[in-house]
C-alpha positions as CSV (number, residue, x, y, z in Angstrom):
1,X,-29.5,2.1,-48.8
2,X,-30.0,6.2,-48.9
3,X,-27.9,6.2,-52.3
4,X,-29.9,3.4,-54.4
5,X,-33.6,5.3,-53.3
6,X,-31.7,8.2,-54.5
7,X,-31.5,7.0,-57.5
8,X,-34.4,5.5,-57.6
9,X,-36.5,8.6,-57.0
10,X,-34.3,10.3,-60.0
11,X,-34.9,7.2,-62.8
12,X,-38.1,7.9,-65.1
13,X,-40.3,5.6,-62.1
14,X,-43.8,6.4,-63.8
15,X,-43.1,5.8,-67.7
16,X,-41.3,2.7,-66.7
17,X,-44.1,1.3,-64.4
18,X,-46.5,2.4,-67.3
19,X,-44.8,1.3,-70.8
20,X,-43.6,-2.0,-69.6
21,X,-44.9,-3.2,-66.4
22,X,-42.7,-6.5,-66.3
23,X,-39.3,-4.5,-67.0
24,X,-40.2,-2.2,-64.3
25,X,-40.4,-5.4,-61.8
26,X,-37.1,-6.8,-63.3
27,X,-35.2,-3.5,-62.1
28,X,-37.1,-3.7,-58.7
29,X,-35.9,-7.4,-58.1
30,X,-32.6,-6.6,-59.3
31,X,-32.4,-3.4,-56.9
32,X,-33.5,-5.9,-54.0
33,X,-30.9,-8.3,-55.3
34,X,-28.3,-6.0,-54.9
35,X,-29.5,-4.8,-52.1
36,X,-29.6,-8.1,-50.1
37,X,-25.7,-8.3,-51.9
38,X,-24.4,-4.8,-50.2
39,X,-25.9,-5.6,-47.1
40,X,-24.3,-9.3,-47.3
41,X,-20.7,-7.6,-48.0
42,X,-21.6,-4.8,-45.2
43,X,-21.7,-8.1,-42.6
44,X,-18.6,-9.7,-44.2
45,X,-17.0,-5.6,-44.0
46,X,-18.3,-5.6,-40.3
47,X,-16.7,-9.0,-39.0
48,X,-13.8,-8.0,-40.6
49,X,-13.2,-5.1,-38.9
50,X,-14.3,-6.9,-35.8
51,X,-11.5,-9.7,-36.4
52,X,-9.2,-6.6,-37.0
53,X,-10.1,-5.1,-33.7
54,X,-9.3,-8.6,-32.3
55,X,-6.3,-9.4,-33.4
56,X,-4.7,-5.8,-32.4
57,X,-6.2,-6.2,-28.7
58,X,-4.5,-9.1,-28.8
59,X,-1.2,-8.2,-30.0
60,X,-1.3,-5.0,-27.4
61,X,-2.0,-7.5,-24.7
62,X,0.9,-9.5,-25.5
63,X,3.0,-6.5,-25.6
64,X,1.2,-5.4,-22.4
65,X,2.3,-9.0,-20.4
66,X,5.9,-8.7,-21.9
67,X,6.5,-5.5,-20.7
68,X,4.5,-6.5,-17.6
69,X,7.5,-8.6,-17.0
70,X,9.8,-6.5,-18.0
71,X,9.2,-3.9,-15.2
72,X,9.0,-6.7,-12.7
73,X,12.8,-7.7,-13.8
74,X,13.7,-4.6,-13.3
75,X,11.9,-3.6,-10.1
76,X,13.2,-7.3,-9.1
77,X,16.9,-6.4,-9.8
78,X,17.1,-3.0,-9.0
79,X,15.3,-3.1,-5.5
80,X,17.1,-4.1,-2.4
81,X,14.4,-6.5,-0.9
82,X,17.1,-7.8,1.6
83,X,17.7,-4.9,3.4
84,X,18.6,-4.9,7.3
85,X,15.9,-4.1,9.3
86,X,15.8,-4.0,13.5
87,X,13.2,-5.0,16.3
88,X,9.4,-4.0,16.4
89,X,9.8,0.1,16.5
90,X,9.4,1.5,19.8
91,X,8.2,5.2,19.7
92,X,8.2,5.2,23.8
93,X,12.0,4.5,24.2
94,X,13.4,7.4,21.8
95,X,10.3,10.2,22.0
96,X,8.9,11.5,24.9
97,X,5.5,11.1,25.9
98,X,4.8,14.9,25.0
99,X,6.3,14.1,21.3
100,X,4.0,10.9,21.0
101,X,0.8,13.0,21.7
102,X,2.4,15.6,18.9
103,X,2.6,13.6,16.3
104,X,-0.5,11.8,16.9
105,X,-2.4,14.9,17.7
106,X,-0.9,16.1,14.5
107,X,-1.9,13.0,12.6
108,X,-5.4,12.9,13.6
109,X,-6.0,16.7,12.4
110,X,-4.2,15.9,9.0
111,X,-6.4,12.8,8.7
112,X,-10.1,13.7,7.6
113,X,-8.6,16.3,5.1
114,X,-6.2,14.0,3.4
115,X,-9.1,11.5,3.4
116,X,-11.2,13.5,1.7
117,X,-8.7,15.4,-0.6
118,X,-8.4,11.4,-2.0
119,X,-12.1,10.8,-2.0
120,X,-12.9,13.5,-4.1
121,X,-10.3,12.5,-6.2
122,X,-11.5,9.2,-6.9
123,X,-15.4,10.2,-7.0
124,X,-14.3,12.7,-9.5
125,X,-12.2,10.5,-11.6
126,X,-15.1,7.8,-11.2
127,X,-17.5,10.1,-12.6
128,X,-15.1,10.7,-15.5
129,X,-14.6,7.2,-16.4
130,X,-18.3,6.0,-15.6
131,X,-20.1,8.8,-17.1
132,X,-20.6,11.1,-20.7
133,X,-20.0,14.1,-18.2
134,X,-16.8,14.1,-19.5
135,X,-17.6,14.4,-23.4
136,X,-20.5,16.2,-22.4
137,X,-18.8,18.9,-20.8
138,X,-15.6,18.8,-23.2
139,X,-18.0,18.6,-26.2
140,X,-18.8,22.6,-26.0
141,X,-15.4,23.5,-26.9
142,X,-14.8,24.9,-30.5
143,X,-11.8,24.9,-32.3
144,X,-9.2,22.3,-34.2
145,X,-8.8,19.2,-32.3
146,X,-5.3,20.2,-30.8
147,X,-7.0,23.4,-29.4
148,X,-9.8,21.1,-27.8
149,X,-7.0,18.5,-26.3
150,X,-5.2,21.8,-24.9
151,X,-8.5,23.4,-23.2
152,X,-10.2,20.2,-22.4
153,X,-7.2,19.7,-19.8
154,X,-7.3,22.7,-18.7
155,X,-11.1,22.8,-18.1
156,X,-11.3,19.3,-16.1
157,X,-7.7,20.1,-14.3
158,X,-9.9,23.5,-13.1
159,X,-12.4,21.8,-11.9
160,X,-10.6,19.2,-10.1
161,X,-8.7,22.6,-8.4
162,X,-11.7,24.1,-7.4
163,X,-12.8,21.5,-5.0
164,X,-9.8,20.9,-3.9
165,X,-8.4,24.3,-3.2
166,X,-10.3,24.8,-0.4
167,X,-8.8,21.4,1.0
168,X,-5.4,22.4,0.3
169,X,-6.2,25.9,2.5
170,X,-7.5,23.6,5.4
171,X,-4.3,21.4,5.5
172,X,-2.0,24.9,5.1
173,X,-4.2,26.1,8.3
174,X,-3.5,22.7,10.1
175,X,0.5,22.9,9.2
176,X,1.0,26.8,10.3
177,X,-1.4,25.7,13.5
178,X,2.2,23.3,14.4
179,X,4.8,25.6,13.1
180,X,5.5,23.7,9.6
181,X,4.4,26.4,7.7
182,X,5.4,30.0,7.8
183,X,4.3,31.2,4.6
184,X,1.5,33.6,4.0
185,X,-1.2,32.9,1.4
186,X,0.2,34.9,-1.4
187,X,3.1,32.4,-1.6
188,X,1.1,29.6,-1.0
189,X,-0.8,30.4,-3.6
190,X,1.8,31.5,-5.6
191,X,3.2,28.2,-5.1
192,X,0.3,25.6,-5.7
193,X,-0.4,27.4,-9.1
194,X,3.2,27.3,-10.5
195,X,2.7,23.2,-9.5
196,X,-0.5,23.6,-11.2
197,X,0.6,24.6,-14.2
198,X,3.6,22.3,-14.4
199,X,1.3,19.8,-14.2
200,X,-0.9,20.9,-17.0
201,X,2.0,21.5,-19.4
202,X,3.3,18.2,-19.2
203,X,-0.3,16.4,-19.3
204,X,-1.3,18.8,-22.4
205,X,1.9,17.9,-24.4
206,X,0.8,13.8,-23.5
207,X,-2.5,14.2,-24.2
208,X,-1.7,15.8,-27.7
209,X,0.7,13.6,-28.3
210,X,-1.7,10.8,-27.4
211,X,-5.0,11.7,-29.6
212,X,-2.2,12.7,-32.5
213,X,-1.2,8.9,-32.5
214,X,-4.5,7.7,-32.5
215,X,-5.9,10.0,-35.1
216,X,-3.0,8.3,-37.3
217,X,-2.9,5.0,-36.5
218,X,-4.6,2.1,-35.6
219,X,-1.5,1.1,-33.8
220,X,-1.4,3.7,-32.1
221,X,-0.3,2.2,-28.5
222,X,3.2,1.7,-30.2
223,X,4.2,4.6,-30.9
224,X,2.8,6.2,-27.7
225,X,4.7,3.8,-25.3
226,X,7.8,4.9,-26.6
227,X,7.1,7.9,-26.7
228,X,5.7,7.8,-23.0
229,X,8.8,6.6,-22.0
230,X,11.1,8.7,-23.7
231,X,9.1,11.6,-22.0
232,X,9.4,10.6,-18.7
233,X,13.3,10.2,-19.3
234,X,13.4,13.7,-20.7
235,X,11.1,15.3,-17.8
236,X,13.7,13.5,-15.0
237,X,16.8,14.5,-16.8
238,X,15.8,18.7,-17.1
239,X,13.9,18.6,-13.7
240,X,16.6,19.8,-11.5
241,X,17.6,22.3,-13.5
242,X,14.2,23.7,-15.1
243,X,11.4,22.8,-12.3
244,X,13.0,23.5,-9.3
245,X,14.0,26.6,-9.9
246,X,10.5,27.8,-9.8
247,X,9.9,26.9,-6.3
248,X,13.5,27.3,-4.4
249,X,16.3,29.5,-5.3
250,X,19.5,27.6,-4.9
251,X,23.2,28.1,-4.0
252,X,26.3,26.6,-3.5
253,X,27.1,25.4,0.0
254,X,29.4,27.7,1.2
255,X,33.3,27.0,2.1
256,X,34.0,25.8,5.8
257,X,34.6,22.5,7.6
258,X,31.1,21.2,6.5
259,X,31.4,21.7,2.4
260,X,35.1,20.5,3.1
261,X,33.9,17.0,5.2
262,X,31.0,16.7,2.6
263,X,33.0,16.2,-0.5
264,X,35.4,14.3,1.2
265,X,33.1,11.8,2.4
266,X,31.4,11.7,-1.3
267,X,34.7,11.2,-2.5
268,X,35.9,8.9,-0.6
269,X,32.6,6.8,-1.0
270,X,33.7,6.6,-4.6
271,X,30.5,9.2,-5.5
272,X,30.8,11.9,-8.1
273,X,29.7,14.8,-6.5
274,X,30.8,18.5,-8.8
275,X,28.9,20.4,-5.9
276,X,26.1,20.5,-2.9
277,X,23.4,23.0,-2.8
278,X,21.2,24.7,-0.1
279,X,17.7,25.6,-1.1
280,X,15.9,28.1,0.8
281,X,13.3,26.2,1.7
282,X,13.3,28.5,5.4
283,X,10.6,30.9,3.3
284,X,7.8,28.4,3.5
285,X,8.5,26.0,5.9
286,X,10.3,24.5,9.2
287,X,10.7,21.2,8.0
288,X,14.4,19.3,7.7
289,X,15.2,17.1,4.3
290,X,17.3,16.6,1.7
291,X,17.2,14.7,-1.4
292,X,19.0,13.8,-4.8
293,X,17.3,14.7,-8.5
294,X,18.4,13.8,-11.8
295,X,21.3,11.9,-12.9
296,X,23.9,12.6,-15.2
297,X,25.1,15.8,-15.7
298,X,21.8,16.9,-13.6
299,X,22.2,14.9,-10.8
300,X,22.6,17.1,-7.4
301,X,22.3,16.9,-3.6
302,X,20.3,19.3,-2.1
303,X,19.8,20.4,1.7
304,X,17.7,22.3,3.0
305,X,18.8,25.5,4.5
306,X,16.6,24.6,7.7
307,X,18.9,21.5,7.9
308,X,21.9,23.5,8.2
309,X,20.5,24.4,12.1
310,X,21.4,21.0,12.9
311,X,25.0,19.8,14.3
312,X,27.2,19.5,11.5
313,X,27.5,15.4,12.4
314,X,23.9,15.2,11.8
315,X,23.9,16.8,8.4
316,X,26.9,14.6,7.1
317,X,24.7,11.6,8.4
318,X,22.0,13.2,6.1
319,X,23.9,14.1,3.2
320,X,25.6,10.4,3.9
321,X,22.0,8.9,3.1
322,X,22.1,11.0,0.3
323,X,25.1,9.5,-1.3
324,X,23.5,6.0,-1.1
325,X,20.8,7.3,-3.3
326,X,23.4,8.6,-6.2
327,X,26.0,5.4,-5.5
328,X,23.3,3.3,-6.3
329,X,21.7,5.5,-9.4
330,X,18.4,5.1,-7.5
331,X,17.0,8.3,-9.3
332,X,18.2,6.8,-12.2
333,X,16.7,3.5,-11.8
334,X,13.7,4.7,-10.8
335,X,13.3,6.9,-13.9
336,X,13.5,3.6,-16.2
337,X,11.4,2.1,-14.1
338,X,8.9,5.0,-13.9
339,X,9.5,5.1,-17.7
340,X,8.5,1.9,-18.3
341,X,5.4,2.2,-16.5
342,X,4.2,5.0,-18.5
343,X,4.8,2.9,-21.9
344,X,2.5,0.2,-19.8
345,X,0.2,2.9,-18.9
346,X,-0.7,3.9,-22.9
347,X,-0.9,0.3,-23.6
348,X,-3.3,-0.6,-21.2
349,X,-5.1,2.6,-21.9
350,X,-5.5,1.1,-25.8
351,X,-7.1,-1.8,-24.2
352,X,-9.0,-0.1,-21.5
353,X,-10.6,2.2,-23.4
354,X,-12.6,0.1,-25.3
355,X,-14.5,-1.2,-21.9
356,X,-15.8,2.5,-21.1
357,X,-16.4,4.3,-24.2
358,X,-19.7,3.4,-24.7
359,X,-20.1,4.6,-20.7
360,X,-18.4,7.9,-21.6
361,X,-20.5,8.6,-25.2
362,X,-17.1,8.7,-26.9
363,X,-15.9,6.6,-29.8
364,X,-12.1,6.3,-29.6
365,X,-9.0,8.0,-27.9
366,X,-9.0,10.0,-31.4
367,X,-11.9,12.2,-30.2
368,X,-10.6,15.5,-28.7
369,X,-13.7,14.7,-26.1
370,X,-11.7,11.7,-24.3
371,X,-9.6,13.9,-22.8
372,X,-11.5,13.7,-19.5
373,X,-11.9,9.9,-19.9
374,X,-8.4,9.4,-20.1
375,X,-7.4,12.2,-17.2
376,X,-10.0,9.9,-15.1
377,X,-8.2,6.9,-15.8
378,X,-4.8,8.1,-15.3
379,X,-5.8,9.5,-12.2
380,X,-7.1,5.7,-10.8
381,X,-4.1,4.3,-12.0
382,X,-1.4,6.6,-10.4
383,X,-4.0,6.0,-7.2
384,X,-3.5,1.7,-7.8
385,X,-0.1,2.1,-8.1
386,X,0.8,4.1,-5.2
387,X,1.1,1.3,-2.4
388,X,3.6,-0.4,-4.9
389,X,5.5,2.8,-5.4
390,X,5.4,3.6,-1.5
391,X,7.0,-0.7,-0.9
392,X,9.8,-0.2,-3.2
393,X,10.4,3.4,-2.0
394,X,10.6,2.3,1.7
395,X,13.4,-0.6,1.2
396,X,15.2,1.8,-1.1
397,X,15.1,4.3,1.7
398,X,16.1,2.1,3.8
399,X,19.3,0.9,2.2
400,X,20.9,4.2,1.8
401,X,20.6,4.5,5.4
402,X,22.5,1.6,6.2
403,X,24.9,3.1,3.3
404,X,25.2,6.1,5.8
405,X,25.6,3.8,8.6
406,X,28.6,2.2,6.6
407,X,29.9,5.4,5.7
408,X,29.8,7.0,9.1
409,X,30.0,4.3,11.3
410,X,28.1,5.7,13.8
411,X,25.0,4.7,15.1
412,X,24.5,6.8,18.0
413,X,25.2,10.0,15.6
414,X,22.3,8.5,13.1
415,X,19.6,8.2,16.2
416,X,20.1,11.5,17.4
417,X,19.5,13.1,13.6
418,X,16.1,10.5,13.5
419,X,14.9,12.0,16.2
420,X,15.6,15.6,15.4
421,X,13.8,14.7,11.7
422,X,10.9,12.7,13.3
423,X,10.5,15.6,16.1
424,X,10.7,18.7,13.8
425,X,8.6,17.4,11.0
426,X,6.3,15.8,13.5
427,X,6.6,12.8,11.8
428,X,3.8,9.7,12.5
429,X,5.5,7.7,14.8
430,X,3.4,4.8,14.8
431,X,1.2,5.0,11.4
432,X,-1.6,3.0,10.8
433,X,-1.8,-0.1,8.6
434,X,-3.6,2.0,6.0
435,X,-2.1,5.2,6.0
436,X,1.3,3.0,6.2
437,X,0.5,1.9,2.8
438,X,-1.3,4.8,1.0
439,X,1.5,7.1,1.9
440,X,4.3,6.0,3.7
441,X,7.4,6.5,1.0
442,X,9.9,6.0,4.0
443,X,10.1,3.7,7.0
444,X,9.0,5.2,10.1
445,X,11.5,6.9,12.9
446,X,11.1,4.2,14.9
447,X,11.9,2.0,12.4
448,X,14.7,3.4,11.5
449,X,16.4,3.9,14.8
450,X,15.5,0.4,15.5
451,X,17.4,-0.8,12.3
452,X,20.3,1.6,13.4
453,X,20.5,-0.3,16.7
454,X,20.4,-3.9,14.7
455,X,23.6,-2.4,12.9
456,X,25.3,-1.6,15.7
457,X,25.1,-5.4,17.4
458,X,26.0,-6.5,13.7
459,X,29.1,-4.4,13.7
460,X,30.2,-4.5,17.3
461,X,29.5,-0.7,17.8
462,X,28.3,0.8,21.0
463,X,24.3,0.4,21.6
464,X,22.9,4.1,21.3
């Protein structure tokens, strides 16, 4: 419409209006003819574009139900739902009634901040998703769009740190209050920013990756599930061997009867194990674990130098449970499974993100300002899928310590290092239904020593 007054306003208007009063009305109906034309084509270019819009939503939500199903295959065949579990838990029989008021002393005081820590979370991602504040905020940044991606994470992920910081200080307080903690601030802080800025790389490189794909095409969900994917495989495989370094220094476990035992037992469990490592975890903390990472040429056990306090018997059991984990390629499992999640994640987000732009004042995952709008949803869905996580975590969990009752045979042995765990980490011995579910990756002490027990009448061993 601006183009043909243009023109208008620059034709001869007067001397045609005056020489020939009819020909001057002939170009003014024609104009309106036209006129009435372009706007009929600019409703046949609008529906189009609308039927366009359609059909990809629908093709993404296709995709999105396939691999849907997909996941649930593999989280179907790749999780032991069977697993052997024992009686209701009994805290009272195994803990004494001055480690029951422990753990639920320590419980209660770890409560309120964890329950707020989440809140704020949510609020916060709410207000992302819900709200311009987002594009507002991220909308003040100058620069090329890549630069904008790059500080728009870092600006929201700042101010997500700021209120939680001082959070994180009140549950450091709570854990050096029991003896878990024995770090001083300068390493806790030290530590919490290294994580922070992990975090940031990785969302940065997703994020550009993201609003590349969509600045390029329409199909942009495509190309971003694979890529999602293919990230997440990459991030598990170099892990071990780039991540952790920045929080633990590790060595091998040195020669003696336990190193010795240890790669017998993996060996003779028909595990590939090159080495085991000892962290030094004893610089921050009290706390007992060990754990596998990676796969492949990555994959390791790993124990905790406060672990190696224990009787030897006890960290075989440990590293025992460990070797379930690898026989099983459980890290490796849950990587493609984790993988494939993400690749459900960006195509959701391609049909998600039509519901709240119009909410957030921005017009497409293209715009550098959606950064915060797609942080906010992340941060919901990583919140949704938790409890589903934390289910197939616990009967994973659960299998590899029957594996290291099978490999050990012995029950009473497997109690005693429960106990020590649930004691020294001043574990929840009887969660609630709630916080069972928001956090609980592992099955409770109790639980586990009562499955230990149901193993033992199954196998004819002596009751512990």
């Amino acid at each position: 419409m601006s183009e043909r007054l243009d023109a208008d306003d620059a034709s001869p208007a007067g001397e045609t209006a005056g020489t020939d009063h009819a020909g001057g009305t002939a170009t003014k109906a024609t104009g309106a003819a036209t006129g009435a034309a372009e706007g009929n084509s600019g409703e046949v270019d609008t529906e189009t574009e609308a039927q366009g819009s359609g059909r990809l939503r629908r093709e993404a939500a296709i995709a999105l139900v396939l691999l849907g199903l997909v996941i649930m295959a593999v989280a179907m065949f790749s999780t032991p739902w069977e697993v052997l579990v024992g009686g209701p838990p009994d805290p009272a029989r195994d803990f004494s009634a001055a480690e029951v008021a422990r753990a639920q002393a320590f419980d209660a005081a770890t409560t309120l901040p964890s329950y707020l820590s989440l809140s704020l979370t949510l609020v916060f991602a709410g207000v992302l998703v819900a709200t311009p504040f987002g594009a507002r905020l991220l909308g003040r940044l100058k620069g090329p769009w890549w630069l904008r991606v790059i500080l728009g994470v870092l600006a929201i992920t700042a101010i997500v740190e700021v209120i939680r910081w001082p959070l994180g200080m009140w549950f450091e307080m709570i854990l050096r209050d029991y003896g878990l903690s024995i770090q001083d601030w300068a390493g806790w802080a030290g530590d919490r920013l290294k994580n922070l800025g992990v975090e940031v790389f990785l969302l940065a490189v997703m994020l550009l990756a993201l609003v590349a794909l969509a600045r390029r095409f329409r199909r942009w969900w495509i190309p971003a599930a694979v890529g999602a994917f293919a990230l997440t495989l990459v991030a598990s495989f170099v892990y071990p061997v780039v991540i952790e370094p920045l929080f633990n220094d590790f060595t091998s476990m040195q020669q003696g009867s336990l190193r010795t035992n240890l790669l017998e037992m993996a060996e003779r469990d028909g595990v590939p194990v090159e080495d085991v490592l000892v962290a030094d975890a004893s610089r921050r903390t009290t706390a007992l674990n060990a754990y596998v990472s990676g796969f492949g040429a990555t994959r390791r056990i790993v124990v905790y130098d406060t672990l190696l306090k224990a009787p030897q018997a006890e960290v075989e059991l440990v590293v025992a449970h460990e070797l379930g984990h690898a026989k099983y390629d459980d890290v490796l499992y849950g990587t493609l499974v984790g993988g494939l999640g993400a690749a459900l994640g960006a195509i959701l987000l391609f049909l998600v993100f039509g519901l709240v732009r119009r909410r957030t004042g921005v017009g497409s995952v293209a715009d550098p300002r959606a950064v915060g709008a797609i942080m906010g949803l992340m941060t919901i869905g990583s919140l949704i899928m938790g409890p589903i996580q934390n289910v197939i975590s616990r009967h994973i969990e659960a299998r590899a310590d029957v594996h290291a009752l099978d490999l050990t045979q012995d029950p009473a042995t497997f109690i005693a290092m429960q106990k020590r765990l649930a004691v020294t980490n001043i574990s929840d011995l009887s969660p609630d239904a709630v916080e069972y579910v928001l956090y609980a990756s592992h099955p409770s002490g109790p639980e586990r020593i009562a499955m230990a027990r149901a193993w033992a009448r199954l196998n004819g061993a002596p009751l512990p």
